[in-house]
C-alpha positions as CSV (number, residue, x, y, z in Angstrom):
1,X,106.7,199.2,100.9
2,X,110.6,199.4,100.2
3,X,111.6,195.2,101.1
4,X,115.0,194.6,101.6
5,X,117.7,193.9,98.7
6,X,119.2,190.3,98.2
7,X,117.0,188.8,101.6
8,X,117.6,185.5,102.9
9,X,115.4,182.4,103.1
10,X,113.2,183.1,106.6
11,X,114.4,186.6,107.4
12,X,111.8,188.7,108.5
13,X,110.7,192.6,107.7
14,X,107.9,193.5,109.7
15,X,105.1,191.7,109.6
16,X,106.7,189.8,106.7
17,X,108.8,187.1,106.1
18,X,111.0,186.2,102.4
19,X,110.2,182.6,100.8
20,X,113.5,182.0,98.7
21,X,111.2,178.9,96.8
22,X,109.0,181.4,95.3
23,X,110.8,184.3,96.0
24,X,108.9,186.6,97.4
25,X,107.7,188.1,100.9
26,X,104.5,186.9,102.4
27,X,102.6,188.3,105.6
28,X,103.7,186.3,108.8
29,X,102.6,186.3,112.4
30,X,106.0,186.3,113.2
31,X,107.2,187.4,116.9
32,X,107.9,191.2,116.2
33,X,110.0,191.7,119.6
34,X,110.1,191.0,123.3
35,X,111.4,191.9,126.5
36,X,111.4,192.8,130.1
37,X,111.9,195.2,132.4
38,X,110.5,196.1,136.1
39,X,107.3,195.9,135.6
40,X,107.0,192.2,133.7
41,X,107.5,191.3,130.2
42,X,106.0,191.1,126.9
43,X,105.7,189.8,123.7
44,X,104.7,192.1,120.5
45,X,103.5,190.2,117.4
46,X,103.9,192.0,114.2
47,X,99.5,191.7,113.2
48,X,99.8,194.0,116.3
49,X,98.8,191.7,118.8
50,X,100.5,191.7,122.1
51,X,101.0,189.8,125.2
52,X,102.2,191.0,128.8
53,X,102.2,189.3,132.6
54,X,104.4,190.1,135.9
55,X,103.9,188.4,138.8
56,X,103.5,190.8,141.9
57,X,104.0,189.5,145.6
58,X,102.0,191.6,148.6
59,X,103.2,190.4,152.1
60,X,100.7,190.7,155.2
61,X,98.1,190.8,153.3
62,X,94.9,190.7,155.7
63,X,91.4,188.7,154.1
64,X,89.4,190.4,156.6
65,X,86.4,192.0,155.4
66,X,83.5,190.4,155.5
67,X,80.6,190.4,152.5
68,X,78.4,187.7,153.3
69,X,80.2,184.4,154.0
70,X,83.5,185.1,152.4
71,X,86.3,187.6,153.3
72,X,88.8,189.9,151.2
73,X,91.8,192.2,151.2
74,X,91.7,195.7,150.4
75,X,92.1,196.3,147.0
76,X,96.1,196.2,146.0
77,X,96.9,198.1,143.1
78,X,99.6,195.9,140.3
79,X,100.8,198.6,138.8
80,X,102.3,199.5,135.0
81,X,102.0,197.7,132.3
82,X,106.0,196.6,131.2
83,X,105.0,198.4,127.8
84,X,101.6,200.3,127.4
85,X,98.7,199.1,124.9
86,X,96.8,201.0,122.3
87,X,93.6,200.2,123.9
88,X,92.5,198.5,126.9
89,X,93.4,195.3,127.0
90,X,92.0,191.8,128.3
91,X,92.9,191.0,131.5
92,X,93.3,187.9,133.5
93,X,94.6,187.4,137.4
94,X,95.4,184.4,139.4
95,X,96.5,184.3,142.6
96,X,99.1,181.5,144.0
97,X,99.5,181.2,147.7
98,X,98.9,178.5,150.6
99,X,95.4,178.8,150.6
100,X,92.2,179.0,148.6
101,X,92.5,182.0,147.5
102,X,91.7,183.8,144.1
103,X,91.0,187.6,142.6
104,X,88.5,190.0,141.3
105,X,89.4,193.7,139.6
106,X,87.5,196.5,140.8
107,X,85.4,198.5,137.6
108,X,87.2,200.3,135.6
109,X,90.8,200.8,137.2
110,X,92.7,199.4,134.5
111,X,94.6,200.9,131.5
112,X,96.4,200.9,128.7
113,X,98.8,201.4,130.9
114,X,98.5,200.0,134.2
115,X,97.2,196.8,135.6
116,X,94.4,198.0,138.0
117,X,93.5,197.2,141.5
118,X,92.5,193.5,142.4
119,X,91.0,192.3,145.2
120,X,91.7,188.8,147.1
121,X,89.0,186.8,148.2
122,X,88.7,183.6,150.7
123,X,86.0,181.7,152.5
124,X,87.9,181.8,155.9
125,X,89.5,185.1,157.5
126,X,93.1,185.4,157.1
127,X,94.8,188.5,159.3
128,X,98.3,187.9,157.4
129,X,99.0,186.3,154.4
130,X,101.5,186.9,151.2
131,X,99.9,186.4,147.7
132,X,101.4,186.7,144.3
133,X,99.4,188.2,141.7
134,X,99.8,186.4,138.2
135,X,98.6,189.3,135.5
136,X,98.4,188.4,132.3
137,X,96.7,190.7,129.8
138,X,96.2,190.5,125.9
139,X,96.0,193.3,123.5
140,X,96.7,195.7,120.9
141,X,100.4,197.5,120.3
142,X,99.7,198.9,116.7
């Protein structure tokens, strides 16, 4: 690998960054970039790991169907990914609204590029309520 000419103390190429003490580059788990965009932001690490979460509101959401004691929505799909993985990532979902409330995925609807469909769950039935999804999935980008 070509390194940059004359580098500075701390600057980073790649997944390396220069140490002007012993001049020379070592491998780093530096932040390789980040952003945002529609559908959430992200953080790519330069070992290739990367992190993304949106938050997605659903108004009148109805907690009506009934399996057993406890009641849930229809399943609400969360949409893309703000950059797409390699392979599928791991995903986590919380919900935040006014009531015990919380999510399940449904097998095998996410992607490397989208964030599946999630169910909402309660112990009492709610005809109308607005939930925010809090996706958060960790994966690969190289």
């Amino acid at each position: 690998m070509a390194f940059p000419t004359s580098p500075t103390n701390g600057q980073i190429y790649k997944e390396y960054i220069y140490n002007s003490t012993v001049g020379s580059w070592k491998k780093t788990q530096a932040i390789y970039d980040s952003g945002s965009n529609a559908n959430g932001s992200w953080i790519r690490y330069a070992d290739g790991t990367m992190q993304v979460w949106k938050n997605i509101t659903v108004s009148n959401v109805a907690l009506t169907n009934v399996q057993g004691n406890m009641f849930y929505s229809t399943a609400q799909n969360l949409g893309s990914w703000s950059v797409a993985f390699i392979n599928d990532p791991t995903i986590t979902c919380t919900i935040r609204s006014t009531y015990d409330i919380w999510a399940t995925a449904t097998t095998n609807t996410s992607s490397t590029t989208n964030a599946g469909n999630w169910y909402a769950w309660t112990n009492t039935s709610r005809p109308s309520d607005t939930i925010i999804y809090m996706v958060q999935a960790i994966g690969r980008w190289k």
